[in-house]
C-alpha angles and dihedrals in degrees: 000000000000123000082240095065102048089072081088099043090086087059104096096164138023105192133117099278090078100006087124083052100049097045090052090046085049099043102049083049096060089050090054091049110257112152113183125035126197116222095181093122094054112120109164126040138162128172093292083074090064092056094052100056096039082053085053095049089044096051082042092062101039078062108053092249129116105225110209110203098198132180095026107181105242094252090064096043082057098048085055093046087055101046093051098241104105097117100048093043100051109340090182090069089041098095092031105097108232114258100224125021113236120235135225083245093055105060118084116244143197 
C-alpha cells in the first residue's frame, strides 16, 4: 500500500462518537492530496460512517481528485449496500460480496 494511503490506518471507528474527527482528518488529507485511504483498521462503525465518506467523496470531487476508499471492513460495505450509496461511496467493492454478514449486534448504535 501506498504511503498515501497509511494517513487512515490510525482511524479504528467512524461513528458518531468521533464522525466530526474523522471528516476533518479526511478532509485535511484530500487537500493534501492524498487520494486512497485504507480503512482496514477500522473496527466500529454506525450510519454516521456512511456520511462521512459520502462527505469525502463529495470534497473529493469538488477537488478534481478520485478518492478510493479500499479495504472497507464488510460491515461497512453492508451498511453502504443497504443505504443505497454504495456506488457513490466506493463503486470498485459494489459488485465484491461481503465476506462476513454483519450482525444486529455488530453496528454500533445511539
Amino acid at each position: 500500500m501506498a504511503d498515501s494511503a497509511n494517513n487512515m490506518l490510525s482511524l479504528t471507528a467512524l461513528t458518531v462518537d468521533n464522525a466530526t474527527a474523522a471528516l476533518e482528518h479526511g478532509l485535511a488529507a484530500i487537500a493534501a492530496g492524498q487520494n486512497v485511504f485504507d480503512l482496514r483498521n477500522v473496527v466500529a462503525v454506525d450510519s454516521a460512517a456512511v456520511s462521512v465518506m459520502l462527505a469525502w467523496q463529495r470534497a473529493a470531487a469538488n477537488a478534481g481528485v478520485k478518492l478510493e476508499l479500499v479495504n472497507l471492513p464488510a460491515i461497512l460495505k453492508s451498511l453502504t449496500k443497504l443505504y443505497g450509496v454504495c456506488e457513490l461511496v466506493s463503486p470498485q467493492l459494489c459488485d465484491q460480496p461481503a465476506r462476513d454478514v454483519a450482525t444486529s449486534a455488530e453496528l454500533h448504535h445511539h
